[in-house]
Residue, then its C-alpha position, 0 to 999 in steps of 0.5 A: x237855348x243859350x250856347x257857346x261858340x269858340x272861334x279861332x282868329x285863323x277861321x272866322x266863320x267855322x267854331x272850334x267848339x260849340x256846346x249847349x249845355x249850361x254846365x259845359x258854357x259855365x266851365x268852358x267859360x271859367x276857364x278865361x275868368x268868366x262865370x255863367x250861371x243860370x239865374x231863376x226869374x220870378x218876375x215877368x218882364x217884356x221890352x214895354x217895361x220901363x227901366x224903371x220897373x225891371x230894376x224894382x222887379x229885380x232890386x232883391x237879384x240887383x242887392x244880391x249880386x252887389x253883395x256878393x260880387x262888389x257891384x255898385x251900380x245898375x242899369x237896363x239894356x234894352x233893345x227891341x223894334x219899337x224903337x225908331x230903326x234910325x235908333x236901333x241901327x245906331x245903337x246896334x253899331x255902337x254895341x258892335x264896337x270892340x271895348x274893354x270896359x271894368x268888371x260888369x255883369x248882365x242878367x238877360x231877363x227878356x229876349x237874347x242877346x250875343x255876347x262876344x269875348x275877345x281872348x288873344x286868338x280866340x273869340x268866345x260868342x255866348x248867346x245868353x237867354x232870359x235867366x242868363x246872368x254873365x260875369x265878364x271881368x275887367x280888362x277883357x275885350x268884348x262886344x254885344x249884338x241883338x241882331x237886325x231885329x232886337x228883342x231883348x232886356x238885360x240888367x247891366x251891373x257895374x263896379x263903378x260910373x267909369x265903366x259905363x262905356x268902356x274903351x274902344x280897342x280900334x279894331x273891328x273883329x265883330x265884322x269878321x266874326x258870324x253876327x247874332x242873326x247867323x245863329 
């Protein structure tokens, strides 16, 4: 079940607000410029399925949102134990790292993933689900977990190349806060 956790700077580990309902995330959420929606999700996909398959099983989803909300570009995220653990400590750690990055969008369509938004005080962690697509707009501090043990698949959407990894901020609230596997 997707939810939403608000977490202020002077009590890491205890939420001010948790909800579970999409329609409460959705305008909670849209209250710092970010927009959730629940998408439905006609074509089955695992973490077997190659990047190059989720992004054909979604290319009307991918033309959709290009149209509507100016994105450029796709690509997948993909997380899950097959990977050696060597790969996935390292990639776990570099999703860890506080960014700020352009307008980007993802479209969970396997598995779940923990999306944290950093807004002055306040820390905005959003479990999202398969059928999740969150629209984080540029600027805003973020950071990603799947956990010690990942199993998910997200299309990322991007306004442009510069994007792809935005910049670290240099501080490392993810430590601070509960991490995808205390959910």
């Amino acid at each position: 079940m997707s939810h939403l956790c608000v977490f202020h700077e002077s009590n890491t580990r205890q939420p001010v607000k948790l909800l579970n309902h999409h329609e409460d995330i959705a305008v909670e959420l849209s209250g710092i410029g970010v927009s959730f929606a629940r998408q439905e999700l006609a074509a089955p996909v695992t973490t077997q399925t190659s990047s190059d398959e989720v992004l054909a099983a979604y290319r009307a989803e991918i033309e959709r949102l290009y149209g509507q909300q100016g994105y450029t570009l796709a690509d997948v995220i993909r997380l899950d134990e097959s990977q050696p653990e060597k790969e996935r400590n390292s990639q776990r750690a570099a999703c860890l790292v506080e960014r700020t990055g352009g307008r980007e969008a993802l479209l969970f369509v396997a598995g779940r993933g923990l999306c944290c938004l950093h807004v002055g005080d306040d820390v905005y962690a959003v479990m999202c689900e398969k059928g999740d697509l969150l629209s984080i707009p540029a600027g805003m501090k973020r950071w990603f977990d799947a956990g010690e043990h990942p199993r998910v698949v997200a299309i990322r959407l991007l306004a442009s190349e510069n994007d792809r990894t935005g910049q670290p901020t240099g501080d490392d609230p993810a430590s601070q806060y509960p991490d995808f596997d205390d959910y």
